[in-house]
C-alpha positions as a Markdown table, in Angstrom:
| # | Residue | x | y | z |
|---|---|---|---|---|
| 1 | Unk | 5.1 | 35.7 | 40.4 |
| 2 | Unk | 5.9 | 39.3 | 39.8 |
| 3 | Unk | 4.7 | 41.4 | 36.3 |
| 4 | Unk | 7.3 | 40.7 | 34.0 |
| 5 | Unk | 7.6 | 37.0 | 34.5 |
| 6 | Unk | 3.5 | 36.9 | 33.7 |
| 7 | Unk | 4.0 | 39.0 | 31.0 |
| 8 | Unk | 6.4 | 36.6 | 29.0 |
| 9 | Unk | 4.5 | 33.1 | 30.3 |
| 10 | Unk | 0.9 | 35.3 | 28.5 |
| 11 | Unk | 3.1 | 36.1 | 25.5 |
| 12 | Unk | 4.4 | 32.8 | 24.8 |
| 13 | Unk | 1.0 | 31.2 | 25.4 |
| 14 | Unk | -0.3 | 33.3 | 22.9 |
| 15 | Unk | 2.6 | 32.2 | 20.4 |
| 16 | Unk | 1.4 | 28.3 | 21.0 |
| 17 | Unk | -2.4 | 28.9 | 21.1 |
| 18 | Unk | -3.5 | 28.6 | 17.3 |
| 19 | Unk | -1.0 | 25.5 | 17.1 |
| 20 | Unk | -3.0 | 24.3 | 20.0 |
| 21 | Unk | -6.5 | 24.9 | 18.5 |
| 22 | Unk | -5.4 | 22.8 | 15.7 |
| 23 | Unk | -3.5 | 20.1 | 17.8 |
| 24 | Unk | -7.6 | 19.7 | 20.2 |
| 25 | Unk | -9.2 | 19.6 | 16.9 |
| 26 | Unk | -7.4 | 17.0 | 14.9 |
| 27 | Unk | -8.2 | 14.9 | 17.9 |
| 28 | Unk | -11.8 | 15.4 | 17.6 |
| 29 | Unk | -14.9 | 17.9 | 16.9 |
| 30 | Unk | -15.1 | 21.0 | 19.7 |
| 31 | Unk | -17.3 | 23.6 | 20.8 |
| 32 | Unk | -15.4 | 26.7 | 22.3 |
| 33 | Unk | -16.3 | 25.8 | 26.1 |
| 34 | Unk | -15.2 | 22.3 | 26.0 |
| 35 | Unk | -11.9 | 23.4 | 23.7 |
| 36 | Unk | -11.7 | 26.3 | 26.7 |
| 37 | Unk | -11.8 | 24.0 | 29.4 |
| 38 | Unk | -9.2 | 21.1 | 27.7 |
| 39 | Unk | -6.7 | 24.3 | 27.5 |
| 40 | Unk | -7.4 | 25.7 | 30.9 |
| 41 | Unk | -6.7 | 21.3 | 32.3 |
| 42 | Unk | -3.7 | 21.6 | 30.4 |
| 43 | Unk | -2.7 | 24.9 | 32.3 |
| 44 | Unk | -3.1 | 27.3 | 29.3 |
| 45 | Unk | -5.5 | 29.6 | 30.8 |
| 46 | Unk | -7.0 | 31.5 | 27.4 |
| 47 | Unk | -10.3 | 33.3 | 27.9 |
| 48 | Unk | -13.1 | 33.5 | 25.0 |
| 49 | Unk | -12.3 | 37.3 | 23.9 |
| 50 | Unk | -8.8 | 35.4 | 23.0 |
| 51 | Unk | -9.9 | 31.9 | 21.8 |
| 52 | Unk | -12.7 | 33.8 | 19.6 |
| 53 | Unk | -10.9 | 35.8 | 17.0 |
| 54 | Unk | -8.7 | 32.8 | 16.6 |
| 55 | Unk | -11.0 | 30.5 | 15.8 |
| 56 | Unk | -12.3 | 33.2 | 13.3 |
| 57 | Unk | -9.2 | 33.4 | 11.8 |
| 58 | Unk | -8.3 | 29.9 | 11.4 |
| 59 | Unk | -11.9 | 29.8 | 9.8 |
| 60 | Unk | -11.4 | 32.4 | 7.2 |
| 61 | Unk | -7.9 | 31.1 | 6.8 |
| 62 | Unk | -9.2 | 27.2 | 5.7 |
| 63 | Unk | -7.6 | 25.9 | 8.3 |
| 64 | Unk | -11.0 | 24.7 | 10.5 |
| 65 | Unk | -15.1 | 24.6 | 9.6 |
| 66 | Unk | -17.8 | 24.3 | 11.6 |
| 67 | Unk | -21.6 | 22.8 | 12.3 |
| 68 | Unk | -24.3 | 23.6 | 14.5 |
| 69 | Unk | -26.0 | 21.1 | 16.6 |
| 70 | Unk | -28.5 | 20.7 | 18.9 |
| 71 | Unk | -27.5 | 20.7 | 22.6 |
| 72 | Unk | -29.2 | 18.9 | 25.4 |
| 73 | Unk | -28.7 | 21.6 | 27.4 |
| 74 | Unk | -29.5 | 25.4 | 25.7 |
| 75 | Unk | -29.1 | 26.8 | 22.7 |
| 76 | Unk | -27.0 | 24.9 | 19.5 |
| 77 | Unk | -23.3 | 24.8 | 19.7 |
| 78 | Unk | -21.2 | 25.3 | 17.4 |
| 79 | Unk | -19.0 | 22.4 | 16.5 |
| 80 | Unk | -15.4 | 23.4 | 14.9 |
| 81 | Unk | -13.4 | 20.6 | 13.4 |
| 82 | Unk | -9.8 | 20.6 | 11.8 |
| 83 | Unk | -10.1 | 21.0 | 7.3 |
| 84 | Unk | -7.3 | 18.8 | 5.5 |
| 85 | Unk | -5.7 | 22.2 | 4.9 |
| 86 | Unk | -5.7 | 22.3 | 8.7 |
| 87 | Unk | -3.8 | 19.3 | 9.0 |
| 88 | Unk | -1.3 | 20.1 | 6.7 |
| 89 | Unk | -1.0 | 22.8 | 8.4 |
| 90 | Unk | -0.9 | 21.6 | 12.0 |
| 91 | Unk | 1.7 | 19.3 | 10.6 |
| 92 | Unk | 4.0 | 22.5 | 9.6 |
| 93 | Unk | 3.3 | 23.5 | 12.9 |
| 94 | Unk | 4.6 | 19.7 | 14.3 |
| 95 | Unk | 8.1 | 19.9 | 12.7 |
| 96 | Unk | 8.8 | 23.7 | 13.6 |
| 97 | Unk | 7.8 | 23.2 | 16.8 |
| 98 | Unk | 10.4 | 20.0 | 16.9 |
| 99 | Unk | 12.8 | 22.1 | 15.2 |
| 100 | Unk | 12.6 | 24.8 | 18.0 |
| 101 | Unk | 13.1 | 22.4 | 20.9 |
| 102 | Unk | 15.9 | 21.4 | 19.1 |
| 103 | Unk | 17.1 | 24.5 | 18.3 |
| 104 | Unk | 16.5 | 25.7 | 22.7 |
| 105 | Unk | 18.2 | 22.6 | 24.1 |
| 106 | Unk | 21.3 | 23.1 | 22.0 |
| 107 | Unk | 21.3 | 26.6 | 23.0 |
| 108 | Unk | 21.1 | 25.7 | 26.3 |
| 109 | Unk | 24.1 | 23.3 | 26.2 |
């Protein structure tokens, strides 16, 4: 896969990510590695200096909270889940993403 190709496929991830935070969340309660590794299954490869400030901003912006708790193994995580803000939100997110399919395929005709 040459520069330019990888270039677009990182910038269009990055345009999806946040919606995909919110679409792992308001399935059930995360910590960063497990939502990490549920992305990177899915073939969205995000690292933690990327999935971070996100989270952070979703945070600040309502949209998620979070709670520490013990692990089994190491230190406490912490626990994000989706606010009912964020689940308005994420279900903005639902019909423009519709809408842009929509909007591509009939493009593409």
């Amino acid at each position: 896969m040459d520069n330019i190709t990888e270039n677009v496929r990182s910038q269009m991830r990055k345009g999806v990510l946040e919606y995909c935070i919110l679409c792992l969340l308001a399935k059930e309660d995360a910590y960063s590695s497990s939502m990490l590794a549920r992305l990177k299954d899915a073939n969205m490869i995000v690292v933690e200096g990327t999935l971070y400030p996100l989270l952070i901003r979703q945070k600040n912006q309502g949209l998620l909270t979070y709670r520490w708790e013990e692990s089994p193994q190491g230190p406490p995580r912490k626990y994000y889940s989706i606010t009912d803000k964020g689940r308005e939100q994420l279900a903005a997110m639902d019909e423009a993403w519709h809408e842009i399919i929509a909007t591509i395929e009939e493009i593409k005709k």
